[in-house]
C-alpha positions in Angstrom: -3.1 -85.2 -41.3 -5.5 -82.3 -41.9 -6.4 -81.6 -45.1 -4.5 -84.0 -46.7 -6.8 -86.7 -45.7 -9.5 -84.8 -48.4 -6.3 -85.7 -50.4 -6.2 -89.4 -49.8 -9.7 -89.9 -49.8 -9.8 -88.5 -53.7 -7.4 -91.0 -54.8 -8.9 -93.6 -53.0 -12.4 -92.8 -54.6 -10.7 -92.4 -58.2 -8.4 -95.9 -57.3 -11.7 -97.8 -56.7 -13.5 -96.5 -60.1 -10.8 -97.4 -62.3 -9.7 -93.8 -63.1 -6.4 -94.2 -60.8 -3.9 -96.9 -59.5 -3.2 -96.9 -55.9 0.9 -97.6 -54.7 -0.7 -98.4 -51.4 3.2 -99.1 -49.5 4.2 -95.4 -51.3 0.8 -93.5 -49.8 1.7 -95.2 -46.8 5.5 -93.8 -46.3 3.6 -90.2 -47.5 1.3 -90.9 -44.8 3.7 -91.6 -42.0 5.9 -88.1 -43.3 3.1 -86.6 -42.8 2.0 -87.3 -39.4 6.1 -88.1 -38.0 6.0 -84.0 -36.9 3.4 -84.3 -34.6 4.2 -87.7 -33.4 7.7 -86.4 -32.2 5.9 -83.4 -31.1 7.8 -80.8 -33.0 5.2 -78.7 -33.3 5.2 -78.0 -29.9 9.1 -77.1 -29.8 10.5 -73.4 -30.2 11.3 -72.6 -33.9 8.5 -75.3 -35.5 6.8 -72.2 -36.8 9.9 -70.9 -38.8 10.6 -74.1 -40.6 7.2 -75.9 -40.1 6.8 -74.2 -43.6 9.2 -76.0 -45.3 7.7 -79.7 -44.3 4.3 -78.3 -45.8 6.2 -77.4 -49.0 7.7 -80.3 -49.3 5.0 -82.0 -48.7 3.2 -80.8 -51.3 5.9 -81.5 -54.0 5.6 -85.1 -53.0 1.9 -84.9 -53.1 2.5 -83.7 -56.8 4.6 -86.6 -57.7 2.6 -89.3 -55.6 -0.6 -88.3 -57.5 1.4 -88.5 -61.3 3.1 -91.8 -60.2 -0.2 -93.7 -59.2 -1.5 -92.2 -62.3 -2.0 -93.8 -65.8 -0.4 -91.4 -67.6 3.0 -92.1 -69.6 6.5 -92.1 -67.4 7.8 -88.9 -66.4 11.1 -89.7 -68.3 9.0 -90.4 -71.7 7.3 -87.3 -71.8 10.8 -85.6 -71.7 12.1 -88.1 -74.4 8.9 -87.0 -76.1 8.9 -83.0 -75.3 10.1 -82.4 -79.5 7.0 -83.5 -80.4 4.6 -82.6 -77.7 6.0 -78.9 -78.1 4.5 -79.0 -81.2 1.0 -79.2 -80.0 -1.0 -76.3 -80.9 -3.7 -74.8 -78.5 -6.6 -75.9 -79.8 -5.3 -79.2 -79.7 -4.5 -79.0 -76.4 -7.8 -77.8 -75.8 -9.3 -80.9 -77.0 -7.2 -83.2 -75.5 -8.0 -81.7 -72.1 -12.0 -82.1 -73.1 -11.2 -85.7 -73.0 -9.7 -85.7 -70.2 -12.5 -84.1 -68.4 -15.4 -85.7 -67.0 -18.8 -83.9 -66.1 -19.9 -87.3 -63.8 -16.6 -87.5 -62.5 -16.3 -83.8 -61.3 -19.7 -83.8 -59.8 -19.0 -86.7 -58.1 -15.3 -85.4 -56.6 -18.1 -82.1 -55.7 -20.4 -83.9 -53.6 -17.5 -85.7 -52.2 -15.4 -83.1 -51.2 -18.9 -81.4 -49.5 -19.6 -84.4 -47.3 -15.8 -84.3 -46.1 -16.5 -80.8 -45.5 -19.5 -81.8 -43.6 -18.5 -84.5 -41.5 -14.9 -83.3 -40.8 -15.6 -82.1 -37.2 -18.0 -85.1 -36.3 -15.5 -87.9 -37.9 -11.5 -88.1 -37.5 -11.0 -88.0 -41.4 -7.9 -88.7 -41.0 -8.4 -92.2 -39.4 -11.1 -92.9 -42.2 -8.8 -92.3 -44.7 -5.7 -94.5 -43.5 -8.3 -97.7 -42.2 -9.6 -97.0 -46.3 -5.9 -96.9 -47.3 -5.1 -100.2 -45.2 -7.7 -102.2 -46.7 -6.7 -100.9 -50.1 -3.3 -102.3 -49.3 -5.3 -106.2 -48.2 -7.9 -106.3 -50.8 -7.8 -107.3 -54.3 -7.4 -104.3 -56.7 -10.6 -103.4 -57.9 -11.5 -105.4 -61.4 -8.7 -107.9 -60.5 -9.4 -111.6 -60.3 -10.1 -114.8 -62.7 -12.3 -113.0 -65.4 -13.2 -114.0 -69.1 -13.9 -111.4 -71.4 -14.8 -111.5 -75.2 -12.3 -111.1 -77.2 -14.3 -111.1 -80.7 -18.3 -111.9 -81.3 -18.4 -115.5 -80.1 -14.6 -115.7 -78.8 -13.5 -115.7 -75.0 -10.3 -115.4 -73.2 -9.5 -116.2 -70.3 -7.3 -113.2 -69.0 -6.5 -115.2 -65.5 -3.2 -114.4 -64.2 0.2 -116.6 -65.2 3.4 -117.0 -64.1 5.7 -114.1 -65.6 8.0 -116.9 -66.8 5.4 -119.5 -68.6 4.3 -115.8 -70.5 8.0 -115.1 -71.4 8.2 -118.9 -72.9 4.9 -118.3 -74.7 6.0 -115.1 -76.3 9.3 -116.6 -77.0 8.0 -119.7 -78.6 5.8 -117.0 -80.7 9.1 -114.8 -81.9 10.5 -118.1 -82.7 7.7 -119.2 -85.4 7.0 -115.8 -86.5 10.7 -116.1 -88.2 10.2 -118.9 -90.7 7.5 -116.9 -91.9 7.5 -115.4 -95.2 5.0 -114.4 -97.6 5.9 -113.7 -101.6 4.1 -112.0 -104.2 4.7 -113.3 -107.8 6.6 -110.6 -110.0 5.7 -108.1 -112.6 4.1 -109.7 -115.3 4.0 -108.2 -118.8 0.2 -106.7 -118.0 0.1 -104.3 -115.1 -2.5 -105.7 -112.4 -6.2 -105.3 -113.1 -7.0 -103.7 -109.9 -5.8 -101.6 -107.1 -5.0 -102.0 -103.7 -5.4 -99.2 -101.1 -4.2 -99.3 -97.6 -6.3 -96.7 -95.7 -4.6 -96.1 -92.1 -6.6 -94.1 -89.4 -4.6 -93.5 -86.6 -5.4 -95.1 -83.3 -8.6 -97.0 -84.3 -9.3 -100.1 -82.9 -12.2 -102.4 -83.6 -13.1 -102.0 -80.2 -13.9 -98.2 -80.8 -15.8 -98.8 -84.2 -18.0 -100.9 -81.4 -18.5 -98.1 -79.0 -20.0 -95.5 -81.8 -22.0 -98.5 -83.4 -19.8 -98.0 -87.0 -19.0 -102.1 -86.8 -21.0 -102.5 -90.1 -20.6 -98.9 -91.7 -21.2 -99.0 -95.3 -17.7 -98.0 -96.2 -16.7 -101.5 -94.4 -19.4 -103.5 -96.3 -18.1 -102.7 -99.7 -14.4 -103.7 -99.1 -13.1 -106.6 -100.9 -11.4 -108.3 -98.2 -11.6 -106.8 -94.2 -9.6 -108.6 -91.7 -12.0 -108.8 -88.8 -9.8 -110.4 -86.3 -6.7 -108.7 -87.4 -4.5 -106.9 -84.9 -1.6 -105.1 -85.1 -0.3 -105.7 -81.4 0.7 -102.3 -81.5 -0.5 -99.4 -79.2 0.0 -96.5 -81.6 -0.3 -95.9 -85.4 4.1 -95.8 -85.8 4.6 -99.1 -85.0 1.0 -100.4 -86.3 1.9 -99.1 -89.6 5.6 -100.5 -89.4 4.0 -104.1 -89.3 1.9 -103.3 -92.0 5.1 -102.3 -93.9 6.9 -104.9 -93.4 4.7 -107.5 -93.4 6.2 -109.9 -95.7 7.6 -111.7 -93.0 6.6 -112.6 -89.0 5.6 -110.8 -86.3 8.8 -109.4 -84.0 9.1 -107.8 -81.0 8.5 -104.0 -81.2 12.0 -102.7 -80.4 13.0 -105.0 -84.0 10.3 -102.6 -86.2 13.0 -99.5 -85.7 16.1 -101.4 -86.7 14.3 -101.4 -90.2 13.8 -104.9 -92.3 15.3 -107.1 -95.1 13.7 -106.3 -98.5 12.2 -109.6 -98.5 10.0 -108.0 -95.5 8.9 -104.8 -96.9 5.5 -105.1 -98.2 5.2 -102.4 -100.7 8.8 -102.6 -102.1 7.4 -106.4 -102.8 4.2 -104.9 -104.5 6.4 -103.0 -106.6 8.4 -106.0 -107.7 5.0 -107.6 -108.4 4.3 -104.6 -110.9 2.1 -101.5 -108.5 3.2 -98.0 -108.5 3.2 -97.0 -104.6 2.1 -93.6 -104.0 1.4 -92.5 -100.4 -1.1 -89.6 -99.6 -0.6 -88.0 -95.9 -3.7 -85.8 -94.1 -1.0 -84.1 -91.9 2.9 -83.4 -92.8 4.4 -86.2 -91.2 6.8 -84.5 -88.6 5.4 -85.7 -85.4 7.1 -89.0 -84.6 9.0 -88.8 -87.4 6.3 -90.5 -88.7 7.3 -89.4 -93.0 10.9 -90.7 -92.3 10.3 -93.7 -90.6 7.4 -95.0 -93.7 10.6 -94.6 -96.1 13.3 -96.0 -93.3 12.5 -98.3 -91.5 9.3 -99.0 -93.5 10.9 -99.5 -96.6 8.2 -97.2 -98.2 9.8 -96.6 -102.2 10.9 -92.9 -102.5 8.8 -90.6 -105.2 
C-alpha cells in the first residue's frame, strides 16, 4: 500500500480518540483497490506506467471522500442545500471557525506519529500494521461504546444502553401522542396592562452543558432571574428550531419537521402574550438573513409584525 498505510494509520489513531468514525467494511474495499494492481501483477505488465497514474489519481479522490464520509461533519448533500448561507461567511469568520477546528495536542500528536511511521517504515511492513489495526477495528467494540450511565443533571443518571430501534420508535411515538392534548392558556388583557415584563433572552447554541465547561453555571446574571428552567431543553440542535419551540410553545412538543409547517394561533406563544395584554417587540444582534432566521420568527413562529 505504500504510503497510504501513513493514511490508514491517521484515521485509525483519530477513530480511536473520538475525533473520527471508522466505516471499517468501506476502508476495507479502499484497501483491497489499492493493493488489487499488484496482486494481479500489473505493475509488471508493458503499459502499467502510462496509466498506473490514473489508479493513483483515482485513488486519491476516493481517499478524499473516504476521509469526509467517516467524518463528523454534516452530509455532503446538506452543505449544498446550505451553500446560500455558508457563502455568506465572511473571512474572519471563517478564520475562527477553522481556530476551532484546530488542535495544538492533536497536531503534535499526528507529528510524532507520522515521525515514528517514518522511522520504523523499513524495519516494519506498515502496511500489514495498518490492515491487522483495521481488522480489529472492524471486531472490536467502537471506542466509548458499551452499557454506560452518564449524568444527565446534578444528581440525575441515565442509562444511555442501547435499545431496540423499534421499542425507541414506540417511546417517541407514545411521546408525540401526549404532547398533543397539551395546551397552555394565558388569561386575556385585562383593563390594567401587566405589572411586569417578560424578556426572552436567546443566545444561540448555548447549552447548559457549556455554561458547565467555562464554570458560568451560577453567573450572577442567572441568580437574579425570576424564574430559570434548570432542566429545560429544547431538543433542538440549533438556535432555528430551539427558538421555534419557544414560539410556539403554547402547545406540546412535535417532531422537528412539524416546527416549519408553522402553528395554530392557540400555539404561538407571544401572539397569546399579546392577547393577554404585552406589547412584543423583538431586538436582533445580527440582521436575521442567515437561515432565514427574521422570516421564520414572524412565519412560522407567529412572532406579531411591528
Amino acid at each position: 500500500m505504500g504510503h497510504w498505510s501513513l493514511f490508514l494509520l491517521v484515521k485509525l489513531g483519530l477513530y480511536a480518540t473520538g475525533y473520527m468514525a471508522l466505516d471499517a467494511l468501506a476502508n476495507l474495499a479502499f484497501v483491497a483497490w489499492l493493493i488489487a494492481p499488484r496482486l494481479a501483477g500489473w505493475p509488471q505488465r508493458a503499459g502499467w506506467r502510462r496509466v498506473g497514474w490514473l489508479h493513483r489519481g483515482l485513488s486519491g479522490l476516493l481517499a478524499l471522500a473516504l476521509a469526509y464520509h467517516d467524518s463528523h461533519w454534516p452530509p455532503l448533500a446538506r452543505l449544498l442545500q446550505q451553500w446560500r448561507d455558508l457563502s455568506a461567511f465572511s473571512a474572519p469568520y471563517w478564520l475562527e471557525l477553522a481556530g476551532r477546528l484546530w488542535s495544538w495536542p492533536l497536531a503534535t500528536a499526528l507529528g510524532v506519529g507520522a515521525l515514528a511511521y517514518w522511522g520504523l517504515q523499513r524495519q516494519v511492513r506498515m502496511g500489514g500494521v495498518a490492515l491487522l489495526a483495521l481488522l480489529l477495528a472492524l471486531l472490536l467494540p467502537a471506542p466509548g461504546s458499551g452499557d454506560a450511565r452518564v449524568p444527565a443533571s446534578p444528581g440525575i443518571e441515565v442509562d444511555v444502553r442501547a435499545l431496540p430501534l423499534a421499542q425507541v420508535d414506540a417511546a417517541l411515538a407514545a411521546h408525540y401522542d401526549d404532547e398533543r392534548h397539551r395546551r397552555v392558556r394565558l388569561p386575556l388583557a385585562a383593563q390594567q396592562p401587566p405589572r411586569f415584563d417578560l424578556v426572552f433572552l436567546s443566545v444561540c447554541s448555548l447549552a447548559w452543558d457549556d455554561l458547565d465547561q467555562v464554570g458560568l453555571r451560577g453567573a450572577a446574571l442567572l441568580q437574579r432571574l425570576d424564574v430559570l428552567f434548570r432542566r429545560f431543553n429544547s431538543a433542538a440542535s440549533y438556535s432555528g428550531p430551539a427558538v421555534l419551540r419557544l414560539l410556539q410553545g403554547s402547545c406540546g412538543h412535535v417532531p422537528q419537521a412539524e416546527l416549519y409547517r408553522g402553528a395554530a394561533p392557540a400555539c404561538q406563544l407571544f401572539r397569546n402574550l399579546e392577547d393577554a395584554g404585552y406589547e412584543p417587540a423583538l431586538l436582533l444582534n445580527h440582521d436575521g438573513r442567515f437561515g432565514h432566521f427574521a422570516t421564520q420568527l414572524q412565519g412560522e413562529g407567529g412572532f406579531p409584525a411591528g
